[in-house]
Structure formats: C-alpha cells, structure tokens
C-alpha positions in Angstrom: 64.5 -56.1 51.1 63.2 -58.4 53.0 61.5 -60.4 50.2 64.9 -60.8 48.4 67.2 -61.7 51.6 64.0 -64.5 51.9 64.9 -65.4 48.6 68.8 -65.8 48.8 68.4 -68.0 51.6 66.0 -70.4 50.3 67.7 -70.6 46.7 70.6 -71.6 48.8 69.2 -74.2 51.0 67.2 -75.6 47.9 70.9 -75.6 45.8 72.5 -77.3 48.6 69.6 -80.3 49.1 70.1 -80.8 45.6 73.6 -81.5 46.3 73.1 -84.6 49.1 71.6 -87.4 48.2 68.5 -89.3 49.5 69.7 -90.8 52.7 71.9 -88.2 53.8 69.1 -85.5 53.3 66.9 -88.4 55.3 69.4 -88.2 57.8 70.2 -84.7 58.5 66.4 -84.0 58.8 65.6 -87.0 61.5 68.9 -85.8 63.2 67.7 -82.3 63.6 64.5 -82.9 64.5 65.7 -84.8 67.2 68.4 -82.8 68.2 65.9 -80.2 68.5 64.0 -82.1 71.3 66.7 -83.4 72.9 68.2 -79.8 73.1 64.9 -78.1 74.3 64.3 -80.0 76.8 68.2 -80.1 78.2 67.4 -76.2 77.8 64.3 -76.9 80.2 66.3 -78.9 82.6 68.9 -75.8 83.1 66.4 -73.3 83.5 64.6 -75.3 86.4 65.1 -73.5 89.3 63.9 -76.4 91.8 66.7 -78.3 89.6 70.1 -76.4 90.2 68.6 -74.0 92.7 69.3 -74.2 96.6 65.9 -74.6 98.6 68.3 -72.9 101.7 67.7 -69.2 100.9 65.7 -67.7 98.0 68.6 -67.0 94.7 71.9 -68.3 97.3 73.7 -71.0 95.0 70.7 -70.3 92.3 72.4 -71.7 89.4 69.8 -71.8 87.0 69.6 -69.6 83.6 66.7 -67.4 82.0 64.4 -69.4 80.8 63.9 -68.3 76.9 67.7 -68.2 75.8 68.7 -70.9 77.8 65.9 -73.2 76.1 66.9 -71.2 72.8 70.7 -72.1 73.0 69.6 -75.8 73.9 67.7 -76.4 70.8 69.7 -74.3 68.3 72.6 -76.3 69.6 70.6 -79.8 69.2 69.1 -78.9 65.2 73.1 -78.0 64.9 74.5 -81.2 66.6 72.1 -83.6 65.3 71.6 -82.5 61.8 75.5 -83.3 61.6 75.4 -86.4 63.0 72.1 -87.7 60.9 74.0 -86.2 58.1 77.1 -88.7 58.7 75.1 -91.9 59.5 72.9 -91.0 56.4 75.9 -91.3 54.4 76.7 -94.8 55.8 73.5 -95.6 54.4 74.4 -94.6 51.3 74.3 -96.3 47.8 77.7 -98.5 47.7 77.0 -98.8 44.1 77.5 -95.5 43.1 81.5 -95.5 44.6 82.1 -98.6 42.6 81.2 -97.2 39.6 83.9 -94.7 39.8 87.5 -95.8 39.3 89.8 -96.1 42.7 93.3 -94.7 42.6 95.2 -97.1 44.1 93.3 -99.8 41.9 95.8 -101.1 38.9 93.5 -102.8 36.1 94.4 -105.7 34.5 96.0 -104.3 31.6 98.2 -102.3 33.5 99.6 -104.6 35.5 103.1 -106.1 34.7 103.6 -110.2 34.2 105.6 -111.7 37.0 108.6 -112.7 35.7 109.7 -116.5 37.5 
C-alpha cells in the first residue's frame, strides 16, 4: 500500500512540473530551498531558551518552544512561503513572447475596426 500511495504522489508532482514552465519551476525550487533555511533557523531562534527565556528563575517567563516541532513548523512554513513566492517572481521571468502570440480580448484588429467618419 505503501508502494502505490508513493506512486500517486510522485505521478502527481511529476504531472503538475510538467504544467509550469522553466522559470517558474526555477523559481519555486530556489524559493523553497530558501525558505527552508530561513524557516529552520527562525525555528532555532524560538526554541533558544537563553533567547526568550528569563535568566531570573529557572522556566519563570520561559517563552521558548520544544525544540523539534518548533524548528519543524519553521521550515515547513518557509518550503511553503518561499516556494510561493519563487513561484510568482519566476513567472515575472517568464517568456513575454509566448502571451503575444495569443490574441488579447480587448485588442480590435485592423479589419475590425470601423473607418472614422469626418
């Protein structure tokens, strides 16, 4: 069972790569990746206890979280975060060429516009 729920998900994520294009899958990759550190080591700021902690007394005003979710949460959050936002400045990046191949709406040709009348 195993095998085939391994199998659904990677068919999946290999039909939806096929569906972005170069600098969009560029970008959500680079995004993640960073995400990822950037969340880990706001998860490892959190969890300091000299950090958020109170030197006064040994847990009084102890703000600080467990360790292993908090780190957890921090980069799950960051691949999430980041992979959307290298995903929208990888499709700034885009090719322009592709949109102006495609006909606009709002664009009347030149056979479809009528003469001005004077």
């Amino acid at each position: 069972m195993a095998n085939i729920k391994a199998a659904v998900v990677v068919s999946c994520l290999l039909g939806l790569a096929g569906c972005a294009s170069g600098p969009v899958a560029k970008g959500t990759l680079i995004g993640a990746l960073t995400g990822a550190v950037v969340g880990t080591g706001t998860g490892i700021l959190v969890s300091d206890d000299s950090l958020l902690g109170s030197s006064e007394s040994e847990r009084s005003g102890d703000l600080s979280l467990d360790k292993g979710p908090t780190i957890g949460a921090g980069a799950i959050i960051g691949v999430v975060f980041g992979a959307l936002v290298g995903a929208m400045i990888g499709h700034g990046y885009d090719d322009p060429s592709a949109d102006e191949a495609a006909p606009q709406p709002g664009a009347a040709r030149r056979d479809q516009v009528a003469p001005v009348a004077f």
